[in-house]
C-alpha positions, 0 to 999 in steps of 0.5 A: 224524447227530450233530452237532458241538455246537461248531457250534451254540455257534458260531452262537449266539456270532455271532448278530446283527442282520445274519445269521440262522444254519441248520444244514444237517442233511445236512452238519451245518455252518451256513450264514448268511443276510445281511440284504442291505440292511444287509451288501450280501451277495447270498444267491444263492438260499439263502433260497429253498432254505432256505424250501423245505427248513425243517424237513427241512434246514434249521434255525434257530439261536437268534438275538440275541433268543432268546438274550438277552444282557443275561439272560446279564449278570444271571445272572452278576451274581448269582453274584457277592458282594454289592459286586461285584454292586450295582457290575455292576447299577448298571452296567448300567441304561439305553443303553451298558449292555453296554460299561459292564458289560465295562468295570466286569468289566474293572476288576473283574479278572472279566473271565475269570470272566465269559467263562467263565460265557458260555461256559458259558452258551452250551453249555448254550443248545446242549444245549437247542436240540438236544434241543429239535430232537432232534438227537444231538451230540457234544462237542469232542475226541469 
């Protein structure tokens, strides 16, 4: 079966301290698992199922930590020219830095630029997690 690639570009762009995203590879859509004492969710017995089936059924998405976001902001800030960059690296040292780096792209007028090198990022972070997991995709519209 190949897989929709949008599926895991989806998963990795919600990743997050309260979920944990797994392919289903018998539908080829995610399911979530809550962190039921912070989002109150009850699973009700999907934990059990996906433990029982791991590897054969189910896989896990890349998460918040393996994807690494504010590896992401570094990355754009060195496709950027000299004065932007030094303005985004200062931007983004110590707490806040992540509100302080969209706030500066924002004023920078980048911010479009910026959602695009995510999102190009991201795709990119989805072609590997397949191959890695050596699963077939298929891009949007195919």
């Amino acid at each position: 079966m190949k897989i929709k690639l949008e599926v895991v570009i989806d998963a990795i762009e919600m990743a997050d301290d309260n979920y944990t995203y797994f392919l289903d590879l018998e539908t080829g859509e995610s399911v979530f698992l809550a962190d039921e004492l912070i989002t109150g969710l009850d699973n009700e017995g999907l934990e059990e199922e996906i433990e029982e089936n791991y590897g054969t059924r189910y896989l896990r998405f890349p998460t918040k930590f393996d994807i690494n976001e504010y590896h992401i902001m570094e990355e754009f800030i060195w496709t950027l020219e000299v004065e932007k960059a030094n303005k985004l690296e200062c931007a983004i040292q110590g707490r806040g830095a992540f509100r302080r780096f969209k706030d500066m792209v924002n004023r920078m007028g980048i911010l479009q630029q910026w959602y695009n090198f995510q999102a190009e990022y991201y795709r990119k972070l989805a072609i590997e997690w397949c191959k890695e997991n050596r699963l077939e995709y298929m891009e949007a519209g195919i």
